[in-house]
C-alpha positions as CSV (number, residue, x, y, z in Angstrom):
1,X,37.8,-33.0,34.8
2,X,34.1,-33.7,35.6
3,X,34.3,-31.0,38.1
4,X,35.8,-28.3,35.5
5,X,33.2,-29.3,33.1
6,X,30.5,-28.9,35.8
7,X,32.0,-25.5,36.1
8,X,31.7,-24.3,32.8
9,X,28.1,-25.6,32.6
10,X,27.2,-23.2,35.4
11,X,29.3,-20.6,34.3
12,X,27.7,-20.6,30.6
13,X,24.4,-20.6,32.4
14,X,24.7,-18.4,34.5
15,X,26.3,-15.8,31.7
16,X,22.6,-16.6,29.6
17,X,20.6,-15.9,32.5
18,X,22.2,-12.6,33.4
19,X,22.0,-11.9,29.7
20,X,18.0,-12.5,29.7
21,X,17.2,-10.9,32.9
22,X,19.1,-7.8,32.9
23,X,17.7,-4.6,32.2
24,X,17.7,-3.3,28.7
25,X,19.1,-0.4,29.7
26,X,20.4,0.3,25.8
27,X,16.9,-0.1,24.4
28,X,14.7,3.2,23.8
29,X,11.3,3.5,23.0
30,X,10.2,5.0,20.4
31,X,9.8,9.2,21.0
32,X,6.6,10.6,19.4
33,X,7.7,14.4,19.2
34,X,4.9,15.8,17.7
35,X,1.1,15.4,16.0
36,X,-0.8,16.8,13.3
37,X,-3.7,16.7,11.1
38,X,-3.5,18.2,7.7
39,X,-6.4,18.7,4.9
40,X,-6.5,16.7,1.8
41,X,-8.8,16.4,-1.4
42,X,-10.9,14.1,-0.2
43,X,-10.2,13.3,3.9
44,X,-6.9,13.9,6.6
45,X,-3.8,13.1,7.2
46,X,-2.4,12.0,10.5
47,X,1.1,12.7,11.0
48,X,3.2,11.7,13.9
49,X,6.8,13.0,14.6
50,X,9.2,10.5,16.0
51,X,12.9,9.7,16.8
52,X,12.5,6.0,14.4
53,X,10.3,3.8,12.7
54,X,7.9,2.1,14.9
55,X,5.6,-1.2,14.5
56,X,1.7,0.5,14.1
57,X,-1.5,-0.7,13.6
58,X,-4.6,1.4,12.0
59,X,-8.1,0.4,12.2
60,X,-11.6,1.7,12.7
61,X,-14.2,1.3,15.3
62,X,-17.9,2.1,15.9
63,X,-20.7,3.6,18.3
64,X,-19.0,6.1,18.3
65,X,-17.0,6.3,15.2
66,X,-13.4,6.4,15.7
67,X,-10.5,5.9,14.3
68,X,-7.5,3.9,16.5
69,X,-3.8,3.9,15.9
70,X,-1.5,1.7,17.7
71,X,2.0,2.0,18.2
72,X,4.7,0.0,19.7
73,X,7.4,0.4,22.7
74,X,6.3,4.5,22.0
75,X,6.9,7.3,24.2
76,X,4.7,10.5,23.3
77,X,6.2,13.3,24.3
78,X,3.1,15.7,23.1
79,X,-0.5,16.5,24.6
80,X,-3.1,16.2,22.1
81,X,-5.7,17.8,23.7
82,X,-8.2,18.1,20.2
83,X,-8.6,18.0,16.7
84,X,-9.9,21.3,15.6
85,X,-11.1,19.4,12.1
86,X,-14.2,18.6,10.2
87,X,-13.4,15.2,10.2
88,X,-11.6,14.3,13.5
89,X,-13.7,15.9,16.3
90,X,-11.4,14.8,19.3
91,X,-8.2,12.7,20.3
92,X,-7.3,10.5,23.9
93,X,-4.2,8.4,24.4
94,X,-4.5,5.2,26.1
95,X,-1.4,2.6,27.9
96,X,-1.8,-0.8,26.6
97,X,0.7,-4.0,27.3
98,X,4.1,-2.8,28.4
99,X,5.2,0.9,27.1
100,X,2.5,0.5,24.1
101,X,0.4,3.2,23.0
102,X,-3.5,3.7,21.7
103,X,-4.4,7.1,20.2
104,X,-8.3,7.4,19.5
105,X,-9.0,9.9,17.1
106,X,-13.5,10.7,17.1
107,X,-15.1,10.9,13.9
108,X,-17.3,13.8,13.3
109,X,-17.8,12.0,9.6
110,X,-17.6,8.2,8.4
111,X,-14.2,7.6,6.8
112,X,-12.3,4.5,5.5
113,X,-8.5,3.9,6.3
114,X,-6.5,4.8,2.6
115,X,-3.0,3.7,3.9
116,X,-0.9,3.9,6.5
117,X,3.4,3.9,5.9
118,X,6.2,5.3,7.5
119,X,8.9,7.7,5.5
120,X,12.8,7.8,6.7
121,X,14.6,11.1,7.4
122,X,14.6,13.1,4.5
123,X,15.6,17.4,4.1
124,X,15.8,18.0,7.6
125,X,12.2,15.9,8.8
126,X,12.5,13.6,11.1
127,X,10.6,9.6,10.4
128,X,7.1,10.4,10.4
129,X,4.5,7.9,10.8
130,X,1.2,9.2,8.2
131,X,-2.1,7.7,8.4
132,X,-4.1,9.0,5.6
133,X,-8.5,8.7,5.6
134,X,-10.6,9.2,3.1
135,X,-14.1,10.4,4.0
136,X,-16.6,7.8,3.1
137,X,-20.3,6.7,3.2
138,X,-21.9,5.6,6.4
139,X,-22.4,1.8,4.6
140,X,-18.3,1.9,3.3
141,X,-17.4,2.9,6.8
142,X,-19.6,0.5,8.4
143,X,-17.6,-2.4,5.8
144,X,-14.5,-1.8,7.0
145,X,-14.9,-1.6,10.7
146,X,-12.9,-4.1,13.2
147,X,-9.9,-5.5,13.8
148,X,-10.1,-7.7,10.2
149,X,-9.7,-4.4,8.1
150,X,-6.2,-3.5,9.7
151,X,-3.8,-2.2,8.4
152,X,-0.1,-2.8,10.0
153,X,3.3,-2.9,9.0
154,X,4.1,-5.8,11.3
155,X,3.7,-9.5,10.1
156,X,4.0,-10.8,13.7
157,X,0.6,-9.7,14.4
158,X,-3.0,-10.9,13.3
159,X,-6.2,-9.2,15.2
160,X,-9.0,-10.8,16.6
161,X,-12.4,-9.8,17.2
162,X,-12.7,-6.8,20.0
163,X,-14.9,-4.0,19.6
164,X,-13.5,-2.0,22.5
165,X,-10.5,0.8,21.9
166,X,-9.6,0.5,26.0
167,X,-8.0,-3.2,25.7
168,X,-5.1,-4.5,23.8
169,X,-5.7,-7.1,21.3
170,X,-4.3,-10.8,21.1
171,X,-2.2,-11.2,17.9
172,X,-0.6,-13.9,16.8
173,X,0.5,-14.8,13.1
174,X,-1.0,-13.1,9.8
175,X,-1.4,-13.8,6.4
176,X,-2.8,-11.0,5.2
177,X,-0.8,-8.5,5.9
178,X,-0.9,-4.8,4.5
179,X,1.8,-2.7,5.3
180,X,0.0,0.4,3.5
181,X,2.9,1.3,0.6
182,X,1.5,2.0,-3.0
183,X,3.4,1.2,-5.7
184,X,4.8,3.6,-7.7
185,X,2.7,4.7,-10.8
186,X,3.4,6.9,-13.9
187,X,2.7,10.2,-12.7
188,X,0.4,12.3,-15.3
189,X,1.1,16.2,-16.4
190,X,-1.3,17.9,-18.2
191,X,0.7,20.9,-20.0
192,X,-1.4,24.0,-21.4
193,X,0.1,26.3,-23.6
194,X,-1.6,29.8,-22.9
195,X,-4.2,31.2,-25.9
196,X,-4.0,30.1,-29.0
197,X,-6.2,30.3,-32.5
198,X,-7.9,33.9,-32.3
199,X,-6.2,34.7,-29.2
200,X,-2.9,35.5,-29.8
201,X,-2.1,36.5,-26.5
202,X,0.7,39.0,-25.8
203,X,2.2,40.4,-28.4
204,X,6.2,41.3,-29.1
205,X,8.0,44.6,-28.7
206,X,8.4,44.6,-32.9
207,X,4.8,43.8,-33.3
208,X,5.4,39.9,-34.9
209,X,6.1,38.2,-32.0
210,X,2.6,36.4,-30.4
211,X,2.3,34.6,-27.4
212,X,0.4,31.9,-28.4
213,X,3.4,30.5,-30.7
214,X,6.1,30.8,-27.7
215,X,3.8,28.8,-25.5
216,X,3.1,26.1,-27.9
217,X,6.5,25.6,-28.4
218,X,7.7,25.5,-25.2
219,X,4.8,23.1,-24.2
220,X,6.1,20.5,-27.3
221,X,9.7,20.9,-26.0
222,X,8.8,20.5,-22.3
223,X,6.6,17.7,-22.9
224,X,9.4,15.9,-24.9
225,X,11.8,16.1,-21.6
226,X,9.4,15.3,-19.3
227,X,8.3,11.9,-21.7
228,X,12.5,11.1,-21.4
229,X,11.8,11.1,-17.7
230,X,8.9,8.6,-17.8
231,X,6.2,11.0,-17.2
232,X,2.5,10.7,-19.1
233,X,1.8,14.2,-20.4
234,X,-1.0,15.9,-22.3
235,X,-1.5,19.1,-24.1
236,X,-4.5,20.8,-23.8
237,X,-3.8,22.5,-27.6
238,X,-1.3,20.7,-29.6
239,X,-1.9,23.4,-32.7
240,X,-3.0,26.6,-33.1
241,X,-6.5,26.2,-32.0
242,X,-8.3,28.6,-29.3
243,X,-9.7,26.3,-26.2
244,X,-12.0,28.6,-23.6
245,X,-10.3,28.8,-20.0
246,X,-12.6,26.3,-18.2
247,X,-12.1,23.3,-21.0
248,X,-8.6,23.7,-20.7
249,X,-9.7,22.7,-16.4
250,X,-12.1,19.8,-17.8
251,X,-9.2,18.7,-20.2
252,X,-6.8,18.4,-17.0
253,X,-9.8,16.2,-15.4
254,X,-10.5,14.6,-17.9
255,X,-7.0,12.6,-18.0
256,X,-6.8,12.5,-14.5
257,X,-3.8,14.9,-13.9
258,X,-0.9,15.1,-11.0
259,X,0.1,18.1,-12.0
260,X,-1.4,20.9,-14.3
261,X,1.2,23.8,-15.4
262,X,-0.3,26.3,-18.1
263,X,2.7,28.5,-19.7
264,X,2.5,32.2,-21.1
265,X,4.5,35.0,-21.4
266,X,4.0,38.4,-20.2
267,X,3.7,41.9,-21.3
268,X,4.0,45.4,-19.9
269,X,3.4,49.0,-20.7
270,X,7.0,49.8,-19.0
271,X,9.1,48.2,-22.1
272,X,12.4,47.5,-19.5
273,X,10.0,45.3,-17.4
274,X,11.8,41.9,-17.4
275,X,12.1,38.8,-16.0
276,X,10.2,35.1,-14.8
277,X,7.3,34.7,-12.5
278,X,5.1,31.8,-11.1
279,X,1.3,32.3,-10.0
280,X,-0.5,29.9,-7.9
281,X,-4.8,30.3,-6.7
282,X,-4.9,32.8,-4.1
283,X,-6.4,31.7,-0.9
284,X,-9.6,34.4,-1.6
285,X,-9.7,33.2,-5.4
286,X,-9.7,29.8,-4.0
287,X,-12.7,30.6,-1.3
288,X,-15.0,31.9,-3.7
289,X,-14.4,29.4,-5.9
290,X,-14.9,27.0,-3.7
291,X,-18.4,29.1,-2.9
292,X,-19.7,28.7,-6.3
293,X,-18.8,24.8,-7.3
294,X,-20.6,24.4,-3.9
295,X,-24.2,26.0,-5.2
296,X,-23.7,24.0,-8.7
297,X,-26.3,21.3,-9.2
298,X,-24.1,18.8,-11.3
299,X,-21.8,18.3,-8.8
300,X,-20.7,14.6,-10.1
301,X,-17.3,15.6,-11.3
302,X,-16.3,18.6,-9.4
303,X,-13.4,16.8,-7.8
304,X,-12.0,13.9,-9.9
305,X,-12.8,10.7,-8.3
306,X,-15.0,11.5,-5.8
307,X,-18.5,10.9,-6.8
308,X,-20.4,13.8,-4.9
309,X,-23.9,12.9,-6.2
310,X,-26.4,12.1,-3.4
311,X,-24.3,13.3,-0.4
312,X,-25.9,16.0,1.8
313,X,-24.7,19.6,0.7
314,X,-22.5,19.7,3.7
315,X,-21.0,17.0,3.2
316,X,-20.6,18.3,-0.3
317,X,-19.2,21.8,0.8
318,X,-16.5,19.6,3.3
319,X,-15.5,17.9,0.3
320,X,-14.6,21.1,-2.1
321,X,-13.2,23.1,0.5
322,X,-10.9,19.8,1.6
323,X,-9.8,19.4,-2.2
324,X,-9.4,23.2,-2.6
325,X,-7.2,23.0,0.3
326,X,-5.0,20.5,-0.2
327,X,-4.7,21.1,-4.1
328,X,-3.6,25.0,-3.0
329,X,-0.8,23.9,-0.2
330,X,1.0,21.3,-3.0
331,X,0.3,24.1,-5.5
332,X,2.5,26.5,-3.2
333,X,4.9,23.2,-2.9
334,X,5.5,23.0,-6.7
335,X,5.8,26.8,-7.3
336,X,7.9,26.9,-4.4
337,X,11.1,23.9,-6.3
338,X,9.9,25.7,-10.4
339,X,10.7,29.2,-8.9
340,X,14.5,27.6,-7.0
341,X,15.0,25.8,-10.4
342,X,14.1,28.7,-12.7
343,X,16.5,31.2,-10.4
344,X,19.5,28.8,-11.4
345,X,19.5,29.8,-15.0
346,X,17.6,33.1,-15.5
347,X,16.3,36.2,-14.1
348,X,13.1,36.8,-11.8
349,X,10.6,39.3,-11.3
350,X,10.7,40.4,-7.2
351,X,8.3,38.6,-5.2
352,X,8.5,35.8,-7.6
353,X,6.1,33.6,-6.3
354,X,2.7,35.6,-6.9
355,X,-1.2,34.9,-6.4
356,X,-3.8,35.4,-8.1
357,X,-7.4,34.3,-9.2
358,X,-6.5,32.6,-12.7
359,X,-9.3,30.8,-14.3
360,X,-7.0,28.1,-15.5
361,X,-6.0,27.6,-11.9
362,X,-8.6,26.7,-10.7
363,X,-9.4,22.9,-10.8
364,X,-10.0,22.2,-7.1
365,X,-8.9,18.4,-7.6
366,X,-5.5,19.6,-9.1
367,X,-1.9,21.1,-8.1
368,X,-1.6,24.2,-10.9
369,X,0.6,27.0,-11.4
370,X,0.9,29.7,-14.1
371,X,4.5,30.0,-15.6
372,X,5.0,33.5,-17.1
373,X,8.2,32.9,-18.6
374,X,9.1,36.3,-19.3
375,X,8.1,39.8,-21.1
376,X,7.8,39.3,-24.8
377,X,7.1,43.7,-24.6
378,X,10.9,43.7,-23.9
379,X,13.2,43.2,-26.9
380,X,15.7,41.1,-24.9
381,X,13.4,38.8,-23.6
382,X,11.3,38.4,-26.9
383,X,14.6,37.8,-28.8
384,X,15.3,34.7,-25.7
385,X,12.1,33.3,-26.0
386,X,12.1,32.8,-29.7
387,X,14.7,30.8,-29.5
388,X,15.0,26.9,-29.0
389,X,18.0,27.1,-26.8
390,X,16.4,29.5,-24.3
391,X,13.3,27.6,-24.1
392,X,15.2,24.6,-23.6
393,X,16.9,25.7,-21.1
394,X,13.8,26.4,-19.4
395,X,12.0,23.8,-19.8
396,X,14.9,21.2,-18.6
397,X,14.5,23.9,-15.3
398,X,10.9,23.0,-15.4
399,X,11.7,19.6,-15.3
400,X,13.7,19.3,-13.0
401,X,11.1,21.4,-10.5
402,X,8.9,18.4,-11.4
403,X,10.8,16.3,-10.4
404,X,11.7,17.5,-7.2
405,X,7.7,18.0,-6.5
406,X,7.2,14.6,-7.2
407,X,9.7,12.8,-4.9
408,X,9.0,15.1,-2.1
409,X,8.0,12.6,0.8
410,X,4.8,14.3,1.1
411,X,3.7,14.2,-2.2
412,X,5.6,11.1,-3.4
413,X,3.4,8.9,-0.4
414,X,0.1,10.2,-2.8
């Protein structure tokens, strides 16, 4: 009996040692497919490809400036051989403990780490891992160097002081962890119904029929579904008054907007013309634009929320073009889900989608589009629009776009 417990003993022991010392041969790192660096309002985004979520760490370094991503049990399965960005001048991979990875990205311009998080599979993308910076004064940056400003999604961790991007840290528990996730806020949608007060806008095929009263209306009736949804929204004219093109911007601004969508309705010489569009700021529109704000002296609230008084007029022009940018590309997003929406329930002009230089489209801190909801010069359309039904249905179509827009991965994570 002795003997056959003896024998178990080993047995069991030797199972557990067999079971600790083999290979993993199941276990796969993590495969980072891809790399890329994308413009926003006011700095980059990092965004790395990858088969799964992966344990990271984020923080900044000096002489020179760089900013250092870590990444556990990773395989990268891409060169990245530059940057080819205002901001990020240069990139080098390092090996650190085991099969983890350091990717050191040079700073051409101070920055400060905004967040860091990870976002699951979603419409075809793989998990992405996004580092987002924000370009920042040389005393910010220098406040939120080392190892104590990380930010890391893994609680097991806790840095220690090490200036140098070559070694890999000791960690061992944290308290202050920040795993780089915003909450969710109320998003905010400025609505602005087109002309108004002396400007009627487009007039009817029957002559009684003005523009200005179809897009008030349909801004009170869209704004009333989007509320239901738990959206703040503004109008910039809630009567019949007339507001000039570039305070209907400074209204957006002023209440901080997500989104800014200003609705009209068209008209044409050709009386069968028919059907919706959706304009966004063309890329030259944008440019020159961009030019001008640049060459203004007041430049304190070009872009909401970034102070550009007393920066260089470099740093200045960076800024505006980055917003312009970035506020152009979720532009295209948005116009891209309203015109898919729209398409479901009535009809299009060709080439729906269009561009143009807009005045009212051209906040460089804001996503905008123009919604020309149809031709009031043809009698079929005119009759639709007057109606609440019609508009209704359009606006619960606009809605919906939003909605879509907003819990896109890319622009939810803003």
């Amino acid at each position: 009996m002795r003997y056959l417990y003896r024998k178990i003993i080993s047995v069991v022991f030797a199972f557990f040692c067999a079971l600790f010392l083999m290979p993993a041969s199941g276990w796969t790192a993590v495969n980072v497919n891809d790399f890329r660096i994308g413009n926003q309002s006011d700095g980059v985004r990092i965004v790395f490809d990858m088969d799964k979520s992966v344990n990271y760490r984020v923080f900044l370094l000096d002489e020179p400036k760089r900013l250092v991503v870590d990444l556990d049990d990773a395989s990268i399965n891409k060169v990245f051989t530059g940057a080819g960005n205002q901001i990020i001048s240069k990139t080098r991979i390092g090996k650190l403990d085991g099969n983890n990875k350091r990717i050191v990205l040079e700073l051409a311009r101070p920055v400060i780490i905004k967040k860091a998080f990870t976002l699951p599979p979603q419409s075809g993308k793989p998990w992405r891992f996004v580092v987002d910076a924000k370009l920042a004064s040389a005393q910010n940056f220098k406040d939120n160097i080392g190892n104590k400003h990380i930010v890391t999604n893994d609680t097991k961790f806790v840095p220690q002081d090490n200036k140098s991007d070559s070694g890999w840290f000791n960690f061992g528990s944290q308290d202050n962890n920040t795993s780089g996730k915003a909450a969710k806020r109320k998003r905010i949608i400025v609505l602005d119904p087109g002309h108004g007060g002396k400007d009627p806008g487009a007039i009817g095929a029957y002559g009684k029929t003005y523009e200005k009263n179809i897009t008030l209306a349909m801004g009170k009736e869209l704004k009333e579904i989007l509320q239901r949804k738990g959206y703040t929204v503004y109008l910039t004219r809630s009567t019949d008054v007339f507001i000039p093109l570039r305070q209907r911007i400074k209204i957006a601004q002023k209440y901080k907007a997500d989104l800014f969508m200003s609705l009209h309705a068209d008209s044409a010489r050709n009386r069968q013309a028919k059907g919706l569009s959706v304009y966004t700021l063309s890329d030259r529109a944008s440019d020159a634009e961009a030019a001008a704000l640049a060459e203004r002296e007041n430049k304190a609230d070009i872009i909401g929320g970034v102070d550009l008084g007393g920066n260089t007029k470099e740093v200045n022009d960076i800024l505006i073009s980055l917003s312009q940018t970035d506020s152009r590309n979720k532009s295209s997003k948005y116009a891209a889900y309203l015109v898919n929406e729209m398409a479901k329930c009535v009809s299009l002009v060709k080439n729906t989608h269009r561009f143009a230089g807009f005045a009212v489209l051209k906040a460089p801190d804001i996503p905008s589009a123009l919604l020309e909801m149809g031709y009031l010069s043809n009698k079929t359309e005119e009759a639709n629009l007057k109606t609440q039904a019609y508009r209704k249905k359009l606006a619960n179509s606009a809605a919906n776009a939003i909605d879509k827009y907003f819990n896109d991965p890319e622009i939810a994570s803003n």
